[in-house]
C-alpha positions, 0 to 999 in steps of 0.5 A: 531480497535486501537484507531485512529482519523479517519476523516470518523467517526468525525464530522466536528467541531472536524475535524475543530479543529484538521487539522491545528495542526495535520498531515494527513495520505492519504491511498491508495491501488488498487483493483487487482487480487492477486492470488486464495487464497487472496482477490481482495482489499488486497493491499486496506485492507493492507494499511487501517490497517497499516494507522490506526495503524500508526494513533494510534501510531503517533497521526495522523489524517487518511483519508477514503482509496482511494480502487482504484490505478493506472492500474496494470504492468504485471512486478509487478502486473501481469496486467490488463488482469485478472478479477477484476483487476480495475485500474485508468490511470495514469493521473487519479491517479495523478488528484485524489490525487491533488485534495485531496491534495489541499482540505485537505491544503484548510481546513488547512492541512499543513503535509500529509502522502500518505501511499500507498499499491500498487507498481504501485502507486508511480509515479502517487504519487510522480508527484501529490505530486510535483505538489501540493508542488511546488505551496503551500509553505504551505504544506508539503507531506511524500510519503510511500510505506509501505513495504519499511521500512522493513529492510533486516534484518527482511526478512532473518527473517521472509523468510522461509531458502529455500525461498529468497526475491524476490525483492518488484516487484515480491512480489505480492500474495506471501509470505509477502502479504501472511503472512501480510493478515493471521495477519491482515485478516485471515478469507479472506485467503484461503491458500488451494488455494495458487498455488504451487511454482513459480517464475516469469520470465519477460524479462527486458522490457515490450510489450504490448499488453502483450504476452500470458503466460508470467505472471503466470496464478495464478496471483501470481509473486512469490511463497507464501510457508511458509506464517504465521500470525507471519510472518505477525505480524513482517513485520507488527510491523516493517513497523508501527513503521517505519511509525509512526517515519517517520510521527513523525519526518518529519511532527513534530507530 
């Protein structure tokens, strides 16, 4: 584990002397299929790692990851028809991260990153974000969506030539997710249950309830073929770097 001031493992006084002075980084994933071959919590497990090495690289605090988002979209998640997929309402997404928020300023926070490994996440982050800002002129937030930072340059990199990005939407259970799991955790990994090929074809709009075969039945969006460790460790090392610059420059650490 890379040296990072986790909140969860420091007693209270040294949290205490670090919060004012320190930014705070907020994980926070879901816990939704991801295919055969990947583990339930992979958005969870991703963002845990990413913040901790972020931490380690910026100097800021990071706080216990939140293992539970917003519900799953069969555009983008594949839904929440699948078993295992548990998501949270929106307005309990929303609430949740207010509440921190405003706990975390109440202690004396006054810079905080909320690091999010989940695609669905980002309006419930956003509204909380504005809200708790809009009436604390103490504090100030920094939303990212880790693999936003990933430049175009890098994914013709790293894709295999017969293979094109997809787009982040379709990107579940796939190669990068793929990959990213096998650098970070390639004992949960099972690449022999990896389904064959396939890409996701959704209309431009969405029906509920959702229709029957409309999301592959392996749960995954978009093809996983050709996923590595070293693709994975170079998506990672640019997304970090990225973080801990975006942490560094806009919340002055």
């Amino acid at each position: 584990m890379p040296d990072t001031l986790r909140i969860d493992r420091m007693p209270m006084t040294r949290y205490a002397e670090l919060i004012a002075s320190t930014p705070v980084i907020l994980p926070i994933g879901a816990t939704e299929q991801h295919g055969p071959h990947l583990p339930l919590g992979t958005d969870a497990l991703c963002v845990t790692a990413i913040a901790d090495l972020v931490g380690a690289a910026s100097g800021a605090l990071v706080a216990p990851t939140l293992n539970y988002g917003s519900r799953s979209v069969p555009r983008s998640g594949g839904g929440e028809e699948f078993p295992g997929t548990t998501g949270l309402s929106l307005n309990a997404t929303v609430t949740t991260l207010m509440e921190l928020l405003d706990q975390f300023a109440d202690d004396g926070a006054r810079h905080v990153c909320v690091l999010s490994g989940h695609y669905e996440n980002t309006a419930a982050i956003h509204e909380a974000s504005f809200q708790v800002t809009a009436r604390r002129a103490d504090l100030k937030v920094v939303t990212v969506l880790w693999p936003d930072l990933l430049t175009p340059e890098t994914l013709r990199k790293v894709y295999p030539e017969d293979l094109e990005y997809p787009g982040l939407d379709l990107e579940h259970a796939a190669f990068l997710e793929t990959s990213v799991m096998m650098h970070l955790y390639p004992d949960l990994v099972d690449l022999d249950l990896a389904p064959s090929a396939e890409l996701a074809a959704f209309p431009p709009y969405d029906v509920y309830p959702t229709p029957s075969g409309l999301v592959p039945s392996s749960g995954c969006l978009a093809p996983s073929t050709g996923a590595s460790a070293d693709a994975g460790k170079a998506i990672i090392t640019e997304c970090v770097t990225g973080i801990a610059s975006v942490v560094t420059t806009e919340l002055g650490q």
